[in-house]
C-alpha positions as CSV (number, residue, x, y, z in Angstrom):
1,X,-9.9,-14.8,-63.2
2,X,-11.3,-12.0,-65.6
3,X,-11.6,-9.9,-62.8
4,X,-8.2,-10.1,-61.7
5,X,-7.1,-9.6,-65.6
6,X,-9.1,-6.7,-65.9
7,X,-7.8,-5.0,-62.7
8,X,-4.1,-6.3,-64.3
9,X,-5.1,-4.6,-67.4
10,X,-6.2,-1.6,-65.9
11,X,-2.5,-1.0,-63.9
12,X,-0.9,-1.6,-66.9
13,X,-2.3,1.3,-68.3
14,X,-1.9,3.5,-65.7
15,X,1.7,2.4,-65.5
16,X,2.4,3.3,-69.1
17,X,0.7,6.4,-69.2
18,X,3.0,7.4,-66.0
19,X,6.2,5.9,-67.3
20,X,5.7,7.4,-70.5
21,X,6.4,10.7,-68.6
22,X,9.5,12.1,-68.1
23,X,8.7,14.1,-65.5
24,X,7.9,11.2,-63.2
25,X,11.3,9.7,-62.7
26,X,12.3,13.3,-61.6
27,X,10.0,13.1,-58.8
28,X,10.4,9.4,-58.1
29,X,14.6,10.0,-57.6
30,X,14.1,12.6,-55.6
31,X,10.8,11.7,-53.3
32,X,12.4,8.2,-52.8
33,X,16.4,10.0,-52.0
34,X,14.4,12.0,-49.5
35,X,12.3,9.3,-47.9
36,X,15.2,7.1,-47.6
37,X,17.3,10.1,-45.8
38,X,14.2,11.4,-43.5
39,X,14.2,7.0,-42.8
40,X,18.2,7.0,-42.6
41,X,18.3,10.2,-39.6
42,X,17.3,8.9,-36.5
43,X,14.9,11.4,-34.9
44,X,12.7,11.3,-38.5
45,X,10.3,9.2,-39.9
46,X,8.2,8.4,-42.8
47,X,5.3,10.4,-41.3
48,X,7.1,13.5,-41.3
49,X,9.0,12.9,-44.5
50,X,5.1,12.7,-46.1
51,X,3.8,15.6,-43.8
52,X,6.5,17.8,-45.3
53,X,6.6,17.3,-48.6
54,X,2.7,17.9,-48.9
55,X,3.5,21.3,-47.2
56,X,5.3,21.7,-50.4
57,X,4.0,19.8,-53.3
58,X,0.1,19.2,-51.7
59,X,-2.1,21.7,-54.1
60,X,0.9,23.3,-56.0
61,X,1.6,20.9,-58.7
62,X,-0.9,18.3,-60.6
63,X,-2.2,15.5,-58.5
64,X,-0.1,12.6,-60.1
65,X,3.2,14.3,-59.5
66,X,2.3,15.4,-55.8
67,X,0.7,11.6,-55.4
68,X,4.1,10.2,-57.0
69,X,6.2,13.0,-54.2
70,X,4.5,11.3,-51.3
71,X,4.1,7.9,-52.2
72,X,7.7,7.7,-53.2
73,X,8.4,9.3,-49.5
74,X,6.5,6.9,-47.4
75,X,8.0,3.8,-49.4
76,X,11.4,5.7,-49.2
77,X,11.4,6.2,-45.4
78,X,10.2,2.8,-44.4
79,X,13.1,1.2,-46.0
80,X,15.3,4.2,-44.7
81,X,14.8,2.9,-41.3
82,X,16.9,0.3,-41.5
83,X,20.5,1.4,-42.0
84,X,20.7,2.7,-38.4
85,X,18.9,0.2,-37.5
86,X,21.4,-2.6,-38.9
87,X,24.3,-0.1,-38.3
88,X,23.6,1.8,-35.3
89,X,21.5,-0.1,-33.2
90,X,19.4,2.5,-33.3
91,X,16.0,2.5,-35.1
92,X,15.8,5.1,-38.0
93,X,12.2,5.0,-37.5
94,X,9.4,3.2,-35.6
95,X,8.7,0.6,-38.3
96,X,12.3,-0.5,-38.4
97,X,12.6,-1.4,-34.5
98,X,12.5,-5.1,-35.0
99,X,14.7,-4.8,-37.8
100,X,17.7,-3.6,-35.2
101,X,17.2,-6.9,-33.2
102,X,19.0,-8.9,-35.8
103,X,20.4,-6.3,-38.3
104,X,23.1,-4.8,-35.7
105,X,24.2,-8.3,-34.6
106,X,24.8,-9.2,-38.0
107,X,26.7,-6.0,-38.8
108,X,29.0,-6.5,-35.6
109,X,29.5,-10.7,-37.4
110,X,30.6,-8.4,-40.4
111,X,27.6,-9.1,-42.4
112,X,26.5,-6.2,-42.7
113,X,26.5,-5.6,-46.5
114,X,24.4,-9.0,-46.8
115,X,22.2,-7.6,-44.0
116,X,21.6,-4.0,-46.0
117,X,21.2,-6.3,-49.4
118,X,18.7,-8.3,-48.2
119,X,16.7,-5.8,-46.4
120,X,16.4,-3.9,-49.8
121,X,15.3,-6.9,-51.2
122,X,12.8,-8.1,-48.9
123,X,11.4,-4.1,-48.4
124,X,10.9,-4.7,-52.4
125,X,8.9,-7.4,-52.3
126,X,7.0,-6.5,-49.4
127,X,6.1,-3.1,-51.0
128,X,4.8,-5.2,-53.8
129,X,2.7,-7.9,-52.2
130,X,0.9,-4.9,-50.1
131,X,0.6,-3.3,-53.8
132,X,-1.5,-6.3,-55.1
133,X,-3.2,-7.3,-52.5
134,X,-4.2,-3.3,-52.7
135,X,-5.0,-3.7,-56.6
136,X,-7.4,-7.5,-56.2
137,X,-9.1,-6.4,-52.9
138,X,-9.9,-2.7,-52.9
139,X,-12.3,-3.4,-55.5
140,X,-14.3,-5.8,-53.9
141,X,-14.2,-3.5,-50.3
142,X,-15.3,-0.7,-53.2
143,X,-18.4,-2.6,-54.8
144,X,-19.6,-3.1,-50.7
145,X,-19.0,0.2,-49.4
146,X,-20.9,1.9,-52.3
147,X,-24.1,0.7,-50.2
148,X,-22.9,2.6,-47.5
149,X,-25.3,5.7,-46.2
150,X,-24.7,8.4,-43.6
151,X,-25.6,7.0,-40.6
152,X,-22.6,3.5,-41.7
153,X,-20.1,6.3,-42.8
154,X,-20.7,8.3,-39.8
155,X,-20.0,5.3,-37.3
156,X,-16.9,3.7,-39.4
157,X,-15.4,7.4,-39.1
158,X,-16.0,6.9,-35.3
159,X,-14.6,3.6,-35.2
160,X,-11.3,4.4,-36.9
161,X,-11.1,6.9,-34.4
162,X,-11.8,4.5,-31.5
163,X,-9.8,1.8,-33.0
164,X,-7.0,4.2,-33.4
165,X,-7.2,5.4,-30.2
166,X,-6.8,1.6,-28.7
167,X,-3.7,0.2,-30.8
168,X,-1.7,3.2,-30.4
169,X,-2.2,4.1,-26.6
170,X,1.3,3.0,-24.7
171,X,-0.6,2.1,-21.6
172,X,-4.0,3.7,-20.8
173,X,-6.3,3.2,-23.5
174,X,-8.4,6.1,-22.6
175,X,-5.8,8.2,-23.6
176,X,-6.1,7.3,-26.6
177,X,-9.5,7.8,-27.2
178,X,-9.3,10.9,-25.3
179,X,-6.2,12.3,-28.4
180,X,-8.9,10.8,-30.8
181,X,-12.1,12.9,-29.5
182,X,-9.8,16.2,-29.3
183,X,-9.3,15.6,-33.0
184,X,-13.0,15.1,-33.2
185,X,-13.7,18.9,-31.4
186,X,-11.7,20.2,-33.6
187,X,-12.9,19.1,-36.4
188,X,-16.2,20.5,-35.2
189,X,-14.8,24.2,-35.7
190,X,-15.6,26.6,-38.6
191,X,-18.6,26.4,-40.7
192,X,-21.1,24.3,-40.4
193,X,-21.7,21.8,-43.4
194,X,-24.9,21.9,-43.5
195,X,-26.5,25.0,-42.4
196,X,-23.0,27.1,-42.9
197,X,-23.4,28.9,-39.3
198,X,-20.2,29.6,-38.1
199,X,-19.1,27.5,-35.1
200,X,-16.6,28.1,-32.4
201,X,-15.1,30.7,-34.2
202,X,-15.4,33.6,-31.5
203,X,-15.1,35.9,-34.1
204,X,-11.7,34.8,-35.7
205,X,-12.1,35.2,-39.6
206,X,-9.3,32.6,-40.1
207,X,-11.3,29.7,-38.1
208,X,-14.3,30.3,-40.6
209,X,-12.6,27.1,-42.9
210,X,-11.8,25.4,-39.7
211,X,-8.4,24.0,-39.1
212,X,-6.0,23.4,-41.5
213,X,-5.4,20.0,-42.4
214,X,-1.5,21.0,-43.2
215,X,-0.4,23.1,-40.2
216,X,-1.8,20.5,-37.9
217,X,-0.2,17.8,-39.7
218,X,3.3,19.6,-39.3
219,X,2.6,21.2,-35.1
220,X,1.4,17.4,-34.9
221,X,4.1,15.0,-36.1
222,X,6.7,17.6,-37.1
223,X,7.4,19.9,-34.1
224,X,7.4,17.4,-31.1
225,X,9.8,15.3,-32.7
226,X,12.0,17.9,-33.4
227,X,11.8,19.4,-29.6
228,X,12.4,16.3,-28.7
229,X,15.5,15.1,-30.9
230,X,17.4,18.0,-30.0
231,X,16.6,17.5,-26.1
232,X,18.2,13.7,-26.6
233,X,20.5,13.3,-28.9
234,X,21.1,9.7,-29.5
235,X,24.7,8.8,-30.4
236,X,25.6,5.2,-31.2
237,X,29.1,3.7,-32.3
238,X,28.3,2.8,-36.5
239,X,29.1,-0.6,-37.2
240,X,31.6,-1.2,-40.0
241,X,30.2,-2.1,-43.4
242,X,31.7,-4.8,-44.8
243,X,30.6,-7.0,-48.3
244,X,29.1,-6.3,-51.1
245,X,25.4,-4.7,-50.6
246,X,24.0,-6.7,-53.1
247,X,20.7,-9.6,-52.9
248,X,21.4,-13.0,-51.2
249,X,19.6,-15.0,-53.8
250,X,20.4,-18.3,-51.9
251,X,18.9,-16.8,-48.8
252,X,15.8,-15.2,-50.1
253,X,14.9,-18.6,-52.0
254,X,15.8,-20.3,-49.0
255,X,13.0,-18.2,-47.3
256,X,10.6,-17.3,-49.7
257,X,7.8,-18.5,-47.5
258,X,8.8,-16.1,-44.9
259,X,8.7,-13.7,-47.0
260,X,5.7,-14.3,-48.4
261,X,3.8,-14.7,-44.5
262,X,5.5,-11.2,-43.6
263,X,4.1,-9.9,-46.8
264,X,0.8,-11.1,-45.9
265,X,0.8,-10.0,-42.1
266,X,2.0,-7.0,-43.0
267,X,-0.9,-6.1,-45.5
268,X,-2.9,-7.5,-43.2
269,X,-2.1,-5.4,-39.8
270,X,-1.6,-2.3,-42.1
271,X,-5.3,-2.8,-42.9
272,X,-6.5,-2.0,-39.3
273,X,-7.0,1.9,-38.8
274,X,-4.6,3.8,-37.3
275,X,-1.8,0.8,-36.4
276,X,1.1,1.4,-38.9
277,X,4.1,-0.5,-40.0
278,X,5.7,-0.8,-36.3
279,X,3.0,-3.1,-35.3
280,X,3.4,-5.0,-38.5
281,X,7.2,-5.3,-38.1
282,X,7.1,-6.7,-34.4
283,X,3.8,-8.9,-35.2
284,X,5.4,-10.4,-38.4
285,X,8.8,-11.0,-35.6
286,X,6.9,-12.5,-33.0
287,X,4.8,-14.8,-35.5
288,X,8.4,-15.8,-37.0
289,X,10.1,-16.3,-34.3
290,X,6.9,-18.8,-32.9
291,X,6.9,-20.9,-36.3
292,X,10.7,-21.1,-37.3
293,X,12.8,-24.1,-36.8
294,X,15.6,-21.7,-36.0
295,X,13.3,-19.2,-33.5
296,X,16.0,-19.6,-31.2
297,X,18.4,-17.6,-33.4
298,X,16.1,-14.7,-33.8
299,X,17.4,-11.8,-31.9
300,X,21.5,-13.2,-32.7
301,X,21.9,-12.9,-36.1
302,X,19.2,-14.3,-37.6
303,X,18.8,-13.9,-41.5
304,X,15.2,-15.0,-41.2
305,X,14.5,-12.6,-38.2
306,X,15.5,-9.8,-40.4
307,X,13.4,-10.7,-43.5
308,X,10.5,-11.1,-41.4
309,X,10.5,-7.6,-40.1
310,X,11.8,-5.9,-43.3
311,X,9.4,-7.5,-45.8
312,X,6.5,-6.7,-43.3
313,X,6.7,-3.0,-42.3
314,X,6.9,-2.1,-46.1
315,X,3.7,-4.4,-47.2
316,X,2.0,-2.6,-44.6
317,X,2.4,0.4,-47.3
318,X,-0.4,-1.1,-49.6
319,X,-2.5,-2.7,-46.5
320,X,-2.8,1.2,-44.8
321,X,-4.0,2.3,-48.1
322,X,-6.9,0.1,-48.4
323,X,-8.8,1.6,-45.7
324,X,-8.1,4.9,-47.1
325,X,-8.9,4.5,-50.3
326,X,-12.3,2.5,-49.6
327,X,-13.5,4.4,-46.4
328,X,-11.4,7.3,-46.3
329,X,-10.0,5.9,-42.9
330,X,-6.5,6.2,-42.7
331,X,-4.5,2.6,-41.8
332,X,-1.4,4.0,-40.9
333,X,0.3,7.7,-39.4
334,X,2.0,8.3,-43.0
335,X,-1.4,7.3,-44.3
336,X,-3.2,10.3,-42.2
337,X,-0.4,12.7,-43.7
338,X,-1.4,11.2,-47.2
339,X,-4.8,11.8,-46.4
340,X,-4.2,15.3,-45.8
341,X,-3.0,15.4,-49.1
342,X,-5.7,13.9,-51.1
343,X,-8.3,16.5,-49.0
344,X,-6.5,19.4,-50.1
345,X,-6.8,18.9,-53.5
346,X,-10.6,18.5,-52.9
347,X,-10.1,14.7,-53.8
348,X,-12.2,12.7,-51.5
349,X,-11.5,9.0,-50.3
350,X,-13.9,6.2,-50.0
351,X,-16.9,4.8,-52.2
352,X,-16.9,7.7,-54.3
353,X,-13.1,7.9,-55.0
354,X,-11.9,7.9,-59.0
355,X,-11.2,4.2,-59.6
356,X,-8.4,5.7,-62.3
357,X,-6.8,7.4,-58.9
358,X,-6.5,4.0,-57.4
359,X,-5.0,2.7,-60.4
360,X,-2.4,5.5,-60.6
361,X,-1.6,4.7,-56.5
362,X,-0.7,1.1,-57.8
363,X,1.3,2.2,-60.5
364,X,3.1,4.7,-58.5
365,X,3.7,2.4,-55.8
366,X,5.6,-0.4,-58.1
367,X,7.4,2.5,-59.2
368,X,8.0,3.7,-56.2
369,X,9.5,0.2,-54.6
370,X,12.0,-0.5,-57.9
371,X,13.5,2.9,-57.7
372,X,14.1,2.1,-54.1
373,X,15.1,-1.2,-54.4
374,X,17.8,0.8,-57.6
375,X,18.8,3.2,-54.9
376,X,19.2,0.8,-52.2
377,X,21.9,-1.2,-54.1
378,X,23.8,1.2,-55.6
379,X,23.7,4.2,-53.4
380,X,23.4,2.8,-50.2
381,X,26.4,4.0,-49.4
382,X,25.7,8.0,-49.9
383,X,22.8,7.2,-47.2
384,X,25.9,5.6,-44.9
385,X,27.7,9.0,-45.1
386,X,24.9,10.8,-44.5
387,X,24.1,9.3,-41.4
388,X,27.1,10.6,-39.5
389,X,25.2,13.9,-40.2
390,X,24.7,14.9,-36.1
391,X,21.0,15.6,-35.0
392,X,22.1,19.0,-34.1
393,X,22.6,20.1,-37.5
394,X,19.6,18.6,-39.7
395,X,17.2,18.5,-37.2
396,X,17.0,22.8,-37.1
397,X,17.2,22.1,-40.8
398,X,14.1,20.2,-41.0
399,X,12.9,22.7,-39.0
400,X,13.1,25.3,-40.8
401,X,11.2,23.5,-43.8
402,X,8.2,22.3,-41.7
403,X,7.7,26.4,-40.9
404,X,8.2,27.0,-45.0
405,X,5.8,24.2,-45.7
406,X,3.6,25.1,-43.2
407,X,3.4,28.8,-44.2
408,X,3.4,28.2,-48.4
409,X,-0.1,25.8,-47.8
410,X,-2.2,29.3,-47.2
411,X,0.3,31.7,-47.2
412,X,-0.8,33.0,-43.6
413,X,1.1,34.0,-40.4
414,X,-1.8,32.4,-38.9
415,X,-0.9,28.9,-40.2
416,X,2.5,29.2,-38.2
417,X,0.6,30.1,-34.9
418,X,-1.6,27.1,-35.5
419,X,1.6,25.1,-36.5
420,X,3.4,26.1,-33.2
421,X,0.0,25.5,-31.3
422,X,-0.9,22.2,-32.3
423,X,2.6,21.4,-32.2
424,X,2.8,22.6,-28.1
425,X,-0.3,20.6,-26.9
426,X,1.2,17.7,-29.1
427,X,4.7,17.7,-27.3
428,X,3.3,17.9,-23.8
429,X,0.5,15.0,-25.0
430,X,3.7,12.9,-25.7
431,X,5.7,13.8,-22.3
432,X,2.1,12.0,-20.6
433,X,2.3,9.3,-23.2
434,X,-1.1,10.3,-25.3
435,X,-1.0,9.0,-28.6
436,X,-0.6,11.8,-31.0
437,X,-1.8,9.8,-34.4
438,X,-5.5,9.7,-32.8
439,X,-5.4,13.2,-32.5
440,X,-4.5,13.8,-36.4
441,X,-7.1,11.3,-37.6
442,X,-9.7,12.1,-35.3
443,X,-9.4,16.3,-37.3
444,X,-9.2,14.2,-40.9
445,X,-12.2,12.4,-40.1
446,X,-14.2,14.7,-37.7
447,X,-15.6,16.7,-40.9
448,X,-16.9,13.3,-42.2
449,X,-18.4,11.5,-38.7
450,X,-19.8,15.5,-38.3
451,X,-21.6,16.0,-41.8
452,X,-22.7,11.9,-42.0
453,X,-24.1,11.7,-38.2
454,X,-25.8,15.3,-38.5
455,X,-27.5,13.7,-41.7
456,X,-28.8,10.9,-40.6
457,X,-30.8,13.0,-37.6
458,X,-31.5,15.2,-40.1
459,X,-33.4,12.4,-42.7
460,X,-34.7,10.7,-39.4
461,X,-36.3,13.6,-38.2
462,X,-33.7,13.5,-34.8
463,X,-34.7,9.7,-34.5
464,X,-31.5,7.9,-33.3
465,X,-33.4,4.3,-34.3
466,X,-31.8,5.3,-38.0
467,X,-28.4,3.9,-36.3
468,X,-29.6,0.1,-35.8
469,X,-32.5,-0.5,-38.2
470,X,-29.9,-0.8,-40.7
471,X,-27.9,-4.2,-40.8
472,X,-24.9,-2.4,-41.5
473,X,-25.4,0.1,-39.2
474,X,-26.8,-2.0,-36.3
475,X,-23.1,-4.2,-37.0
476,X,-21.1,-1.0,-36.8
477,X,-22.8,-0.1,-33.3
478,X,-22.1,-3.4,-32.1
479,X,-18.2,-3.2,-33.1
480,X,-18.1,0.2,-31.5
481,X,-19.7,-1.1,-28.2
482,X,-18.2,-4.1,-28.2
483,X,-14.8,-2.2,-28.7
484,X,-15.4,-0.1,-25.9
485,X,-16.8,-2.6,-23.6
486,X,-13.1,-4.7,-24.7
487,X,-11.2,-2.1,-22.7
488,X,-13.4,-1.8,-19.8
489,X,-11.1,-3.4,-16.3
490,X,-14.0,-5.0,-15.1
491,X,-14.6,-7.0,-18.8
492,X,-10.5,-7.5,-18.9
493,X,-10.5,-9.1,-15.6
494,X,-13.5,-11.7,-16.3
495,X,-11.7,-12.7,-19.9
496,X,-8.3,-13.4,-17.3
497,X,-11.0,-15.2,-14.8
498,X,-12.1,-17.2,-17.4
499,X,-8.8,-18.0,-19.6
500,X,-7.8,-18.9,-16.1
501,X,-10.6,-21.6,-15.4
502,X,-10.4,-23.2,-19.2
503,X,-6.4,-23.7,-18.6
């Protein structure tokens, strides 16, 4: 119970020193209006609305302001998603998909003011059951990962990237990994962190500090999503809005308990590497729609279907942050853009991370979720209009701000040729269904597995042993294995054999 006061104590201070700062409802209005607009436009999503703005605020302005730009993004875009979603039918972004299979029906039943109040409301509370669960346990993952060494750093960067690599691979899993370990090359190019020889540089001055974090982040997540917007451009017929887009207090007592499940699911899945908040919203669905009395609804209308999704995807904010904060492993693709962010103002994640930084992520984020749950209510309507916007027009728009962003990190032509590079081999990766968001984590953490595994040979004198004598490494080795030898066909089909026999 002290422990828990202590860590209350410690966020209230943060929080006043932050409120106490004019400046810091400037950037909240404005980071959480443009996450909720990048969420709102079909063909964005909360990945790029973060990738974007650290092109613009990453290293340029003082780290609580460009922490308070990108934090009020990502909590802005995944609650963006779901006015197309409810009025469209058509997913704003990824996390919001389940949110469509109830939202739309109930904006057709003319509900759709209830639905839009309620999925504020439930995105608010979400955002803040990920934010505690982020305050009480990231401490405690803190106090065991500070008895982490090279060789246990160097195989938790590989299994993020493996792990990665198998939740997000659409149907070979190899694919997946494959995205991950091209990350991992190029993370292996400029100098080298221990001896500073220059590697794979073939002469090119500009690879000497490897690739940058920023351009890859835009060519990444920016560019194929752009290509491919303007080659489809999804039109749907808008629902009408009728009601008062205002909080069902009936309904969300009625199903508090869903919302607090969701909540914890949602943490929970955002905590694994790599997932993000579309796997929480369709896993917090599917485990409501198994439990509820009224499962059959789910997927007609269903109030309860709706809250499940909506209060999920957003505590998956706080549960994708854990990881990155205590192992400097991203949990989520917004996360990975965030992460960018932290490395480019030389702040590091993991055991050795600023516990006052934490604080200050906490105390942005409840920030963060109020000004969107303000917004939500009272200009949800503004984000209506805008949503008749066609793809055609804001998506050369946004354009045209990944290339300034990109450009204004180093101030290099050579940033927009890696931009456009990364961003070509990423759009043809997505036409053969490789998972792009292995790719980007396997460059964030490549520099770490690199510098941590070369280490441990290095103490060791080349003596891989060093990787099992200790417990925690011998358990990481065992998760990586066993994760690998999980995919294998021959492995799947004996677990069907035997699932088979036991029924």
């Amino acid at each position: 119970m002290d422990f828990i006061l202590s860590q209350l104590a410690g966020f209230g201070g943060a929080f006043t020193a932050l409120a106490s700062d004019p400046l810091t409802y400037l950037y909240l209005i404005v980071s959480v209006f443009l996450g909720i607009t990048f969420g709102a436009l079909p063909g964005l999503t909360a990945t790029l609305a973060v990738t974007i703005l650290t092109g613009f605020f990453g290293n340029k302005i003082p780290l609580d302001y460009s922490l308070i730009a990108l934090l009020g993004a990502y909590v802005g875009a995944i609650y963006g998603g779901s006015y197309p979603s409810i009025l469209l039918n058509i997913p704003g972004t990824a996390a919001s998909a389940a949110t469509a299979m109830d939202g739309y029906p109930l904006a057709k039943a003319g509900r759709g003011g209830e639905a839009l109040g309620l999925t504020t409301t439930a995105s608010f509370i979400g955002t803040v059951i990920g934010t505690f669960v982020l305050l009480i346990f990231v401490w405690a993952l803190l106090l065991i990962s500070k008895n982490i060494a090279s060789p246990e750093k160097a195989l938790l960067a590989l299994f993020g990237i493996l792990l990665s690599g198998t939740l997000m691979s659409e149907d070979l899993v190899i694919k997946g990994w494959i995205a991950g370990l091209i990350g991992l090359a190029m993370a292996m190019v400029g100098l080298d962190p221990l001896l500073s020889e220059p590697r794979y540089t073939f002469g090119w001055s500009y690879l000497m500090s490897g690739f940058q974090v920023v351009p890859v982040l835009m060519g990444a997540f920016a560019v194929p999503q752009i290509i491919e917007g303007l080659r489809h451009v999804e039109a749907g017929k808008m629902a009408e809005l009728t009601g008062r887009i205002l909080p069902n207090m009936a309904s969300i007592r009625r199903y508090l308990p869903t919302i607090g499940r969701s909540g914890v699911i949602g943490t929970g899945v955002g905590a694994l590497p790599g997932v993000g908040e579309d796997v929480a919203g369709w896993v917090s669905y599917g485990v409501g729609k198994a439990v509820s009395k009224e499962g059959d609804k789910f997927g007609r209308g269903s109030l309860e279907g709706l809250l499940c999704s909506e209060t999920a995807n957003n505590a998956c904010i706080g549960g994708a942050l854990i990881p990155l904060l205590v192992l400097g492993i991203p949990g989520s693709p917004p996360a990975a853009a965030l992460m960018g962010a932290f490395k480019i103002n030389n702040v590091i994640p993991g055991p050795t991370i600023d516990p006052e930084i934490i604080l200050r992520v906490v105390a942005i984020l409840i920030m963060a979720s109020l000004t969107m749950f303000l917004m939500g209510l009272f200009t949800a309507r503004i984000f209506i209009k805008i949503l008749r916007i066609p793809q055609t027009v804001f998506l050369p728009v946004v354009m045209v701000l990944t290339t300034i962003g990109s450009f204004s990190v180093g101030g290099g032509i050579n940033d927009l040729y890696l931009m456009l590079g990364v961003g070509a081999v990423a759009y043809f990766m997505n036409l053969m269904k490789y998972p792009i968001a292995p790719l980007v984590i396997g460059v964030i953490l490549g520099g770490l597995f690199d510098e941590t595994f070369r280490r441990s040979l290095f103490l060791s004198d080349g003596d891989l042993s060093v990787f099992i004598s200790r417990p925690g490494a011998a358990i990481l080795v065992t998760l990586n294995i066993l994760l690998i030898l999980s995919q294998l066909p021959i492995v799947k089909r004996a677990f069907s054999r035997l699932k088979g026999v036991t029924a």
